[in-house]
C-alpha positions as CSV (number, residue, x, y, z in Angstrom):
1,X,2.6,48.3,6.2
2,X,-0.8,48.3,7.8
3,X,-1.0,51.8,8.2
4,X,0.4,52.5,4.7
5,X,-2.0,50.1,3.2
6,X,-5.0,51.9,5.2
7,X,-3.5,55.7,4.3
8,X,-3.9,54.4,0.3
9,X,-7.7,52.9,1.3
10,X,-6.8,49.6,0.5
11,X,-9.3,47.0,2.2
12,X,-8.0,43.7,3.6
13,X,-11.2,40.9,3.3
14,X,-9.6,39.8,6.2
15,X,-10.5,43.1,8.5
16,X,-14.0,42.8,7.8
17,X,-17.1,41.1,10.1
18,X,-18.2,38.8,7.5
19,X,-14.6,37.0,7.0
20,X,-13.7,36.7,10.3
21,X,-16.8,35.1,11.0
22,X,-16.3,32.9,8.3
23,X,-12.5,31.9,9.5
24,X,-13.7,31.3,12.8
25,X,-16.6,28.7,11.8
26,X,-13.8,27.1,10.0
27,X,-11.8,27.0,12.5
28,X,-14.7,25.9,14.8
29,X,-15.4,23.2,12.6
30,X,-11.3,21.6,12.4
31,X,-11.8,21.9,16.2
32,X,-15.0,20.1,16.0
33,X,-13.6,17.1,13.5
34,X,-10.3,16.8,15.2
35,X,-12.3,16.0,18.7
36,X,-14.2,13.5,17.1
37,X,-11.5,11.9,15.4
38,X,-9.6,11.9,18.4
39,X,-12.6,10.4,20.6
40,X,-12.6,7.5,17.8
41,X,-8.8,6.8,18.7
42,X,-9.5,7.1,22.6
43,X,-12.1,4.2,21.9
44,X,-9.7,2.1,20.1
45,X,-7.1,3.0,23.0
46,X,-4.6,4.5,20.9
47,X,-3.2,7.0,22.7
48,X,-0.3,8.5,20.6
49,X,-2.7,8.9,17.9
50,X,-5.1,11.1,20.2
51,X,-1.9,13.3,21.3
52,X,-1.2,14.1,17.4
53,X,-4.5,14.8,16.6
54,X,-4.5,17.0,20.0
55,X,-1.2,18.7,18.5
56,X,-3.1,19.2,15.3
57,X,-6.0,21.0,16.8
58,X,-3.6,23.4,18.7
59,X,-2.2,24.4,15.6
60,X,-4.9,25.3,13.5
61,X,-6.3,26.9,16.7
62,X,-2.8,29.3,17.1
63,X,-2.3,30.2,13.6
64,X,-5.7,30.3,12.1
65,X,-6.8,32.5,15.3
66,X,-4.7,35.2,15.6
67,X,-3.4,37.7,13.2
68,X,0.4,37.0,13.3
69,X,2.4,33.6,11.4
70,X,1.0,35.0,7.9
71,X,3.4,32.5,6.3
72,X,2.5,29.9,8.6
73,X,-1.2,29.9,7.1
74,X,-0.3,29.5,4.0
75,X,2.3,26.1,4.4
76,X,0.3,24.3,7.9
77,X,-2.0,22.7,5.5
78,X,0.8,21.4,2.6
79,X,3.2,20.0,6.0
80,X,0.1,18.6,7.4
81,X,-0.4,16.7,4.5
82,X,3.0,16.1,4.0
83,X,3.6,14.6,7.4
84,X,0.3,12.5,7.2
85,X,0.9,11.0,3.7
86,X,4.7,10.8,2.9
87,X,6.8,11.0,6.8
88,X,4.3,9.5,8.5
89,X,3.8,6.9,5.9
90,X,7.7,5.9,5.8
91,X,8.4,6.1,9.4
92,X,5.9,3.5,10.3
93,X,6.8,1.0,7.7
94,X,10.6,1.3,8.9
95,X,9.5,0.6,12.8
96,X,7.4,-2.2,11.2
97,X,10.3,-3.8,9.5
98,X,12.3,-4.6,13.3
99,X,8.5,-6.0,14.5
100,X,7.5,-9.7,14.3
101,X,3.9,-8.5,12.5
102,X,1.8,-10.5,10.5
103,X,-0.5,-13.3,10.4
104,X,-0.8,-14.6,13.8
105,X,0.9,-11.7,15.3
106,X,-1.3,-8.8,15.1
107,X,-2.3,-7.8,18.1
108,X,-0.4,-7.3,21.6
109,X,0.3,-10.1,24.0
110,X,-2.9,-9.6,26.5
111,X,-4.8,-9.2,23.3
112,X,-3.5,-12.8,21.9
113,X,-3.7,-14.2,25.3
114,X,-7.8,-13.6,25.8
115,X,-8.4,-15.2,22.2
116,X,-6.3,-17.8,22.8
117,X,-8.3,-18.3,26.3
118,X,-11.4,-17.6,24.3
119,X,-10.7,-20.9,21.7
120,X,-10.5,-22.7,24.8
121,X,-14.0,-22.7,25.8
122,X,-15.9,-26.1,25.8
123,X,-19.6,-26.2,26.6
124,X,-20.8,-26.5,29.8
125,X,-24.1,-28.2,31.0
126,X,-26.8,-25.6,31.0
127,X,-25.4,-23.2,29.1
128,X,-27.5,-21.5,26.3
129,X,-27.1,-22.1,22.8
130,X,-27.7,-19.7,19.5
131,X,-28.8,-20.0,16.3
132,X,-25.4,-19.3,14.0
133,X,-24.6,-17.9,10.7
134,X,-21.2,-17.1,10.2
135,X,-20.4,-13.6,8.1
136,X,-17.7,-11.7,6.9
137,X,-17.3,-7.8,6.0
138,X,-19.4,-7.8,2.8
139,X,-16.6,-7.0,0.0
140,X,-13.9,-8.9,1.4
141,X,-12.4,-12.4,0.6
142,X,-14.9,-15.3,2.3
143,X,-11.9,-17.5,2.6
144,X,-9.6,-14.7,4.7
145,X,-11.6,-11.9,5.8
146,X,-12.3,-11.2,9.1
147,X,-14.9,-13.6,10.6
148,X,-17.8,-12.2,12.6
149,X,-20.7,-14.9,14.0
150,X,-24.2,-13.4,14.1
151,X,-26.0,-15.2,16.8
152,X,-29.8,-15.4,17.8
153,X,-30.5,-16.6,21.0
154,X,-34.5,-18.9,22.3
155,X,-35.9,-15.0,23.0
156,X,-35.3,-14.2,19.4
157,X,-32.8,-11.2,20.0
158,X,-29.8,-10.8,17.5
159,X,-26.1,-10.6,18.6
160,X,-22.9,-9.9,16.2
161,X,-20.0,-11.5,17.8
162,X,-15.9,-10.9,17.5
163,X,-12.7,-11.5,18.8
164,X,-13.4,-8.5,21.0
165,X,-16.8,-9.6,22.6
166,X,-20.7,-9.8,21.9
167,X,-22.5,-7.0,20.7
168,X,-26.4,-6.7,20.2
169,X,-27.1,-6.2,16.3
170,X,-30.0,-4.7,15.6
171,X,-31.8,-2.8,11.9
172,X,-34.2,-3.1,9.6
173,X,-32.0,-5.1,7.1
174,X,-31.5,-8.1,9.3
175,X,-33.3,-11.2,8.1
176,X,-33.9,-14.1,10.5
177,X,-35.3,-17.6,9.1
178,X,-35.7,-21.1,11.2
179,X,-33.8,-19.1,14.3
180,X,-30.6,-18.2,12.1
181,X,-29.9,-14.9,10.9
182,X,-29.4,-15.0,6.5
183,X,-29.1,-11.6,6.0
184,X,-27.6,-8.5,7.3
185,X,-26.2,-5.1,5.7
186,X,-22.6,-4.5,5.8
187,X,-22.3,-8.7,6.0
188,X,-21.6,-11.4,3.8
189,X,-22.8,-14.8,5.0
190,X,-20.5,-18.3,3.9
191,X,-22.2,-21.0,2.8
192,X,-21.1,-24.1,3.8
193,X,-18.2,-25.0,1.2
194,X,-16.6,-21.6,2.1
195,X,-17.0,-22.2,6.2
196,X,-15.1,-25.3,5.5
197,X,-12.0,-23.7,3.9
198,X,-11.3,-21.7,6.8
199,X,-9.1,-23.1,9.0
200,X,-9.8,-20.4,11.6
201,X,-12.9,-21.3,12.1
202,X,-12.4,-24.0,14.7
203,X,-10.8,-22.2,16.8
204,X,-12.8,-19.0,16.7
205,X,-14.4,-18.1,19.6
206,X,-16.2,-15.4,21.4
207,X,-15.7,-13.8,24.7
208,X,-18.0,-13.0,27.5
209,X,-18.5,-11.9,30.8
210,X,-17.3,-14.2,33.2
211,X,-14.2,-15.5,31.1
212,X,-16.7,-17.8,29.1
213,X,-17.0,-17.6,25.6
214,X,-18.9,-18.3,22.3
215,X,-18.1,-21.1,19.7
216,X,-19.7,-22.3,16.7
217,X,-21.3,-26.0,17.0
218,X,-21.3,-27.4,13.7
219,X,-22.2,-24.7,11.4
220,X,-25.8,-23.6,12.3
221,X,-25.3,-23.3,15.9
222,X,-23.3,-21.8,18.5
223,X,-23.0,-22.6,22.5
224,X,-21.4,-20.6,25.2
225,X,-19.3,-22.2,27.3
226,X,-15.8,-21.9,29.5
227,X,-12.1,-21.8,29.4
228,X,-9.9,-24.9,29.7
229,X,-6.6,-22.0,29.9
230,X,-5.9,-20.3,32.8
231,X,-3.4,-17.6,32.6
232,X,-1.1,-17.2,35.8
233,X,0.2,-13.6,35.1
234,X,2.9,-13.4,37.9
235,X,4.4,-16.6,36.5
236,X,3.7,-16.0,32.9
237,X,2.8,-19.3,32.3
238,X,-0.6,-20.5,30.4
239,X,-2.2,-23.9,32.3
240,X,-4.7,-26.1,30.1
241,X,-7.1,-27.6,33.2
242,X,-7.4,-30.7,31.0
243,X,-4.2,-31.8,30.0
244,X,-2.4,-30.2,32.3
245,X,-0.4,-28.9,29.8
246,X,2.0,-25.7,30.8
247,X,2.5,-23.2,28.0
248,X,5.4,-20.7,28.3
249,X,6.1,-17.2,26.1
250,X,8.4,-18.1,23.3
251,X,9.1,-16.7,19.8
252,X,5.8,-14.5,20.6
253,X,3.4,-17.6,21.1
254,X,2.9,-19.6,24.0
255,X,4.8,-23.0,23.5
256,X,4.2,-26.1,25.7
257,X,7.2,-26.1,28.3
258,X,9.0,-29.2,27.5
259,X,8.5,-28.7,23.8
260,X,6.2,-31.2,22.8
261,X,3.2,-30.5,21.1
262,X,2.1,-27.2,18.6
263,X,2.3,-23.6,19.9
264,X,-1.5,-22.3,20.6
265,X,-3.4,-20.5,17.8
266,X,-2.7,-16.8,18.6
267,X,0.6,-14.5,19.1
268,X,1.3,-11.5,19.6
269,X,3.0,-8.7,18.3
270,X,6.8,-8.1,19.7
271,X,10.0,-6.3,18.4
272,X,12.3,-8.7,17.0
273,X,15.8,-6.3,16.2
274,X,17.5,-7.3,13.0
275,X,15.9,-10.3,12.6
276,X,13.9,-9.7,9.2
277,X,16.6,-8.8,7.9
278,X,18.9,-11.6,9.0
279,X,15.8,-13.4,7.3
280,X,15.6,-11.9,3.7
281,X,20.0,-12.6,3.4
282,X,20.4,-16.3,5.2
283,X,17.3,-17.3,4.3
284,X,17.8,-19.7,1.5
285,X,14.3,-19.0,0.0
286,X,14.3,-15.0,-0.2
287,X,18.0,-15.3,-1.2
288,X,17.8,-17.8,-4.0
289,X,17.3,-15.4,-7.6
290,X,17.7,-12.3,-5.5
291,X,20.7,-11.1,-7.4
292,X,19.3,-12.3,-10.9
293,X,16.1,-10.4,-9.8
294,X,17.9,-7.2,-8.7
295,X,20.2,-7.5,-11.9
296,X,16.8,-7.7,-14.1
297,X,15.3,-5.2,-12.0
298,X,18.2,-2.5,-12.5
299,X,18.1,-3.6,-16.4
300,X,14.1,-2.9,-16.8
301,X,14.7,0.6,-14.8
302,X,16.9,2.1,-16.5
303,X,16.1,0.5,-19.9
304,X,12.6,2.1,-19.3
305,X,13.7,5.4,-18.5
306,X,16.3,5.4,-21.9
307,X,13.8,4.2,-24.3
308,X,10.8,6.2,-23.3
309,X,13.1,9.4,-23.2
310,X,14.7,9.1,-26.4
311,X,11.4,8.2,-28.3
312,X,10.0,11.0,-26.8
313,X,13.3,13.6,-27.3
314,X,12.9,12.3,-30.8
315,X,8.9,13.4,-31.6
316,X,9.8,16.3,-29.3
317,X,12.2,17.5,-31.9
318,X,10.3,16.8,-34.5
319,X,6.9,18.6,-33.4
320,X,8.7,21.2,-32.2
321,X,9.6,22.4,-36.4
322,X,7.6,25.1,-36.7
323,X,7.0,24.2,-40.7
324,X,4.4,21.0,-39.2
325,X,1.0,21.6,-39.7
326,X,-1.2,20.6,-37.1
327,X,0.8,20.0,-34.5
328,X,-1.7,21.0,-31.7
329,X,-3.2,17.9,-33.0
330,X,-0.2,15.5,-33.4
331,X,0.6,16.1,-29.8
332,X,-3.1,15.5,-28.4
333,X,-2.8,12.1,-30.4
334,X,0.2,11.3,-28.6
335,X,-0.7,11.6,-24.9
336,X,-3.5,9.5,-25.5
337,X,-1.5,6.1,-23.8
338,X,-0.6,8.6,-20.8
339,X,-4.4,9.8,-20.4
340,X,-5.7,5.8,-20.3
341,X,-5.2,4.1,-17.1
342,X,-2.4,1.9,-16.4
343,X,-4.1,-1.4,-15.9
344,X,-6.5,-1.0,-19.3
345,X,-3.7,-0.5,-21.5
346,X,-1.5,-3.6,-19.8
347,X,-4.6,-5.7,-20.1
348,X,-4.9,-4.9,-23.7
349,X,-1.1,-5.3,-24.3
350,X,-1.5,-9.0,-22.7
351,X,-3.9,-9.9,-25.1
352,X,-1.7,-8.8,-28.1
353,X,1.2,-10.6,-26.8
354,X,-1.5,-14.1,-26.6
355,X,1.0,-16.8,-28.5
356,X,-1.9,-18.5,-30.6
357,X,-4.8,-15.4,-30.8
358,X,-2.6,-11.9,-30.3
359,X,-2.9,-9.1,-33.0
360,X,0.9,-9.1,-32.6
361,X,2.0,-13.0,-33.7
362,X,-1.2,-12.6,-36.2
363,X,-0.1,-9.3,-37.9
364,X,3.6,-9.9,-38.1
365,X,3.4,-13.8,-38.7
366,X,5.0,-15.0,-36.3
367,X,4.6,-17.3,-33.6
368,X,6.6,-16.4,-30.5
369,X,5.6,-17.2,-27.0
370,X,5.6,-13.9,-25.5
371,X,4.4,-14.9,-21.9
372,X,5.6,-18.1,-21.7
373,X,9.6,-17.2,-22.8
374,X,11.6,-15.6,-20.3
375,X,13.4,-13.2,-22.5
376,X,10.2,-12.8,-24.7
377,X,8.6,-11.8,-21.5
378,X,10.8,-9.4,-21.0
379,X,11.0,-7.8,-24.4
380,X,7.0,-7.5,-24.1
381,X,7.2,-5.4,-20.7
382,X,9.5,-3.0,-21.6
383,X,7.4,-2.8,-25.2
384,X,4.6,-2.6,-22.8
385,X,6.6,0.2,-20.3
386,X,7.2,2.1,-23.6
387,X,3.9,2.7,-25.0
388,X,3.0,4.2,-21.5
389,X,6.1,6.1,-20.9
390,X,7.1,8.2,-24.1
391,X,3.7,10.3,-23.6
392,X,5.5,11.7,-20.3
393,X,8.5,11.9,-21.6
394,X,7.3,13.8,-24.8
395,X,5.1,16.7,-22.8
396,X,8.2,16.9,-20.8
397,X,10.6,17.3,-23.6
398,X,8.8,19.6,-25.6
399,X,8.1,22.2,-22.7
400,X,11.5,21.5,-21.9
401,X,12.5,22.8,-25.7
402,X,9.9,25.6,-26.5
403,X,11.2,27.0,-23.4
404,X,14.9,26.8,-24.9
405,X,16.5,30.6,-25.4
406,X,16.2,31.7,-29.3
407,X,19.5,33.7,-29.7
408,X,21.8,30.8,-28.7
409,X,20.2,28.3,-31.1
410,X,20.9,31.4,-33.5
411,X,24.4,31.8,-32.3
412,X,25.2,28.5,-32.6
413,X,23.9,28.3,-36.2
414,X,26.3,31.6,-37.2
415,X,29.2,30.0,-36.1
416,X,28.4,27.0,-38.6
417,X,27.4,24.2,-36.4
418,X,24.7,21.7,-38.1
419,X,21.8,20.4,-36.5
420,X,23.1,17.2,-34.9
421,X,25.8,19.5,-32.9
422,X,23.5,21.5,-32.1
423,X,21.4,19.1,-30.6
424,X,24.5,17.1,-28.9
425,X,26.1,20.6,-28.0
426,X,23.4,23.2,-27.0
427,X,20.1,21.8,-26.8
428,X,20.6,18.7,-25.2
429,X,22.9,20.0,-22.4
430,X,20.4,22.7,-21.5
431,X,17.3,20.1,-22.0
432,X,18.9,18.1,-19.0
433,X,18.8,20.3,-17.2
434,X,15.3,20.6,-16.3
435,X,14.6,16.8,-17.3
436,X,17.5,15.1,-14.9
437,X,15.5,15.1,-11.9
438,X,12.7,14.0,-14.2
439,X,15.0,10.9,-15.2
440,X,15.5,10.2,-11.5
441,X,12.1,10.4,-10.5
442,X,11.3,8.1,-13.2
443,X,14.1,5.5,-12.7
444,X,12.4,5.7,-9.0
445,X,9.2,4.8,-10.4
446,X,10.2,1.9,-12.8
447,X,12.2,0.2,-10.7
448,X,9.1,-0.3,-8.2
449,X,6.5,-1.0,-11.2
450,X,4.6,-3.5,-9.1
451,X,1.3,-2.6,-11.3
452,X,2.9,-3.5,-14.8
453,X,4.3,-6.4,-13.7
454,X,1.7,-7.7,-11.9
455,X,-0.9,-7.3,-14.8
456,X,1.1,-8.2,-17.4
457,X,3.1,-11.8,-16.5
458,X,2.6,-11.8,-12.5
459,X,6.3,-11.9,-12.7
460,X,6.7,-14.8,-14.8
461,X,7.3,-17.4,-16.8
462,X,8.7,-19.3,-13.8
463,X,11.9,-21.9,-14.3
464,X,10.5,-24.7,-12.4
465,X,7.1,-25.9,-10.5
466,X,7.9,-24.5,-6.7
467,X,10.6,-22.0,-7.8
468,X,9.8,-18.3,-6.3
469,X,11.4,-16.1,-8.0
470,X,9.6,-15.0,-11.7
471,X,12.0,-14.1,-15.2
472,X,10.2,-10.9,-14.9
473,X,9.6,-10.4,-11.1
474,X,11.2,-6.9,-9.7
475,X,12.0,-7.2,-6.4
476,X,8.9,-5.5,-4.9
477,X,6.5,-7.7,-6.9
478,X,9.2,-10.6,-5.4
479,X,8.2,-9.4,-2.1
480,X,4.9,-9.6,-2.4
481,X,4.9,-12.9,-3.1
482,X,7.4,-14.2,-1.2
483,X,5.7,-12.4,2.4
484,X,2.3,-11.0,1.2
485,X,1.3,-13.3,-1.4
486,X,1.3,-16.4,0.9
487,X,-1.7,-17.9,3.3
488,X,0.3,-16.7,6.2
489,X,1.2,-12.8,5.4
490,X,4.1,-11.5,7.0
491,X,4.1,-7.8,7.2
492,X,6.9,-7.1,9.2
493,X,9.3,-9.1,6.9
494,X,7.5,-7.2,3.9
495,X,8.5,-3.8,5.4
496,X,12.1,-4.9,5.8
497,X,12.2,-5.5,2.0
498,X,10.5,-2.1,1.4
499,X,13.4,-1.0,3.5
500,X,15.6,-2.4,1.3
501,X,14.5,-1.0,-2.2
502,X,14.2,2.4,-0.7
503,X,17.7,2.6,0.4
504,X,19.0,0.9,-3.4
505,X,17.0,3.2,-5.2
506,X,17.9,5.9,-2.9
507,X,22.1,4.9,-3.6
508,X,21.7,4.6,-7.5
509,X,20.2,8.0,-7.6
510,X,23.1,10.0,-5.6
511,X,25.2,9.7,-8.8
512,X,21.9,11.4,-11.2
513,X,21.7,14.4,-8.6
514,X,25.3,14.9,-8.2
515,X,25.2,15.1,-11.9
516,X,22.2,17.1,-12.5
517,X,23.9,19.4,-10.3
518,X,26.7,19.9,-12.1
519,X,24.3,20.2,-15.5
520,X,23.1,23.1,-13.7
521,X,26.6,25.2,-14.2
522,X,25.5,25.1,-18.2
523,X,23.0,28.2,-17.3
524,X,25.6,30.1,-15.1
């Protein structure tokens, strides 16, 4: 083909000096970002994640710099991103779901075993003291973020200390005043009321060399001192030098060995089978309202999908008469709701549906409690689900129709059938065909509207004071509440639940493709 191509004079950009210069800077360059990113994970000592990016770098290297695997330039890219954002993604949240992660169990067992070492420093005579301020990341929550302490020492020089160790902190952004540090970029400071609601704080502490470590005296000052726990790694046993208290590995904490007395502060992170989801079934919490969640759940999903598709079959049909003027403009005004985003037009809508000051009780004289009643709750979510859904539903439909064949309309018309059988008959039929999937796709969607939900009732009104489960709650904005929404987040048992809704949602739509498939014989 080559030659061919060369005999006609055809030039390939590809042949010439300038483009393969340019495709090998490129390639030079993914080289060059793919060894930094993969120095970044060597640092954090993840090793898998420096073998991918490794694998990564080998393949842009073989089939960007040679002049074979044509087809293999065009797709490496799209499965790259498809592996990094969807598989990768959905494999990691099922390994999750058999862990034991979450609050309290976050890092490995050496990890949890050197903070919960470090908490156990007291001061010791001598030791030096620092000046204390404590920070979080600036942006995140005072009362749950990560804590950091930014120390001075009696020389003046500036630390930033974490779980991991002491680091010097240096820049021209950080403010000292009376020995304490007050400001630094990148750092929130607490003030005192905040410092007091975290309950973390008292057993935060610092390490340094020697097994000593770092922890906050009061709230403006900071001593180094040394560990009470000593770890005896052949027996696996923790041994508090005061009490003379034994701690043993149990449940992924250490526990004291005769069972008397609370677990210490940190665990770690360990597979635990089955067990989340032995948790989210026998669990008489997470099983109470499952089933009237999952019921309401299927209701709102497909109740979306059948209202916003028929209102937007209907003004599909309707624009689509050729004898409308203006229709270019018609259709603009209708995709309007689609083109705002999601969580202006459900704040809007909540403040409609206001019992006492909503334009909706106001205009139509009436005075129902929208938010507060469990089935007025629901009617104002899928009025809600509506207003954002037809949009889609009507660009869908009326590509779907323009693109409809002429002469069996026509045909259908000669043998004498009216416009309702031909709609039920001929258009409809063929229109499923291309919008089934569609349907699915969007039954996928609504049934995991966590957004909605979440801005519009939080998944209320709720039956009693203490009762979990929401009139309106689908089960992922159930399961946020239930393992995410708590002051001890549970991931692990959170991606057991995601586990859950994938595989439902992935049973009730079998029966649309197996359908859509047969839809598909109407063209043959």
């Amino acid at each position: 083909m080559t030659e061919h191509s060369e005999a006609r004079g055809i030039s390939f950009p590809g042949k010439s000096a300038k483009w393969l210069a340019v495709r090998w800077v490129l390639i030079v360059a993914a080289l060059l970002v793919a060894g930094y990113v993969a120095a970044k994970f060597a640092d954090a000592g993840d090793t898998m994640a420096v073998v991918g990016t490794a694998f990564v770098a080998m393949l842009v290297l073989l089939v960007y710099g040679t002049r074979r695997a044509i087809p293999a330039k065009y797709l490496l890219v799209g499965v790259l991103f498809l592996a990094g954002l969807q598989i990768w993604p959905i494999v990691y949240t099922a390994a999750t779901a058999f862990t034991n992660y979450g609050q309290g169990h976050l890092v490995s067992k050496e990890e949890a075993t050197a903070q919960d070492i470090a908490y156990s420093v007291v001061q010791v005579a001598g030791s030096p003291t620092y000046g204390l301020s404590v920070a979080v990341k600036e942006g995140t929550n005072p009362t749950s973020g990560q804590l950091y302490f930014l120390l001075t020492d009696d020389s003046g020089k500036n630390f930033i200390g974490t779980a991991k160790g002491l680091q010097p902190l240096s820049g021209s952004g950080v403010k000292v005043t009376d020995g304490r540090i007050t400001a630094a970029p990148g750092y929130t400071m607490l003030n005192l009321l905040e410092a007091n609601k975290r309950k973390d704080l008292a057993n935060f502490a610092v390490p340094t060399k020697g097994g000593g470590g770092i922890k906050a005296s009061g709230f403006s000052e900071a001593f180094e001192g040394r560990p009470t726990l000593v770890w005896d790694k052949k027996a696996d046993t923790l041994t508090d030098t005061r009490t003379k208290t034994v701690y043993v590995a149990k449940d992924a904490r250490w526990v004291p060995k005769g069972g008397d007395g609370d677990p210490l502060a940190v665990g770690w992170k360990e597979n635990v089978g089955f067990g989340n989801f032995k948790t989210i079934f026998t669990n008489s919490t997470y099983r109470s309202g499952f089933l009237s969640i999952f019921v309401w759940n299927v209701c709102f999903a497909v109740l979306s999908v059948l209202t916003t598709f028929i209102l937007g079959l209907l003004l599909a049909l309707m624009l689509n008469d050729r004898r409308i003027r203006g229709r270019g403009v018609y259709r603009t005004l209708l995709i309007v709701p689609y083109a705002l985003p999601v969580f202006v037009s459900a704040l809007v809508w909540m403040s409609m549906f206001n019992q006492e000051f909503g334009l909706i009780n106001t205009m139509t004289h009436l005075n129902i409690d929208w938010l507060g009643n469990a089935w007025a709750a629901r009617a104002a979510i899928l009025i809600t689900n509506l207003w954002l859904g037809f949009p889609y539903m009507f660009i869908v439909c009326t590509g779907a129709l323009q693109s409809l064949p002429d002469d069996v309309v026509e045909a259908a018309k000669i043998d004498g059938a009216g416009p309702l059988r031909t709609l039920r008959s001929i258009k409809l039929p063929l229109l499923l065909v291309a919008v089934g999937p569609l349907l699915i796709a969007s039954f996928a969607f609504n049934f995991n509207n966590f957004g909605l939900v979440q801005l519009l009732t939080q998944g209320g009104p709720f039956d009693q004071a203490g009762n979990e489960a929401g009139s309106t709650d689908l089960l992922i904005s159930y399961a946020f509440r239930l393992a995410l929404g708590g002051t001890n987040p549970n991931y692990g048992l959170a991606s057991a639940v995601a586990v859950i809704i994938f595989l439902l949602v992935g049973l009730m739509s079998l029966p649309g493709f197996w359908r859509s498939r047969k839809l598909e014989e109407v063209n043959r």
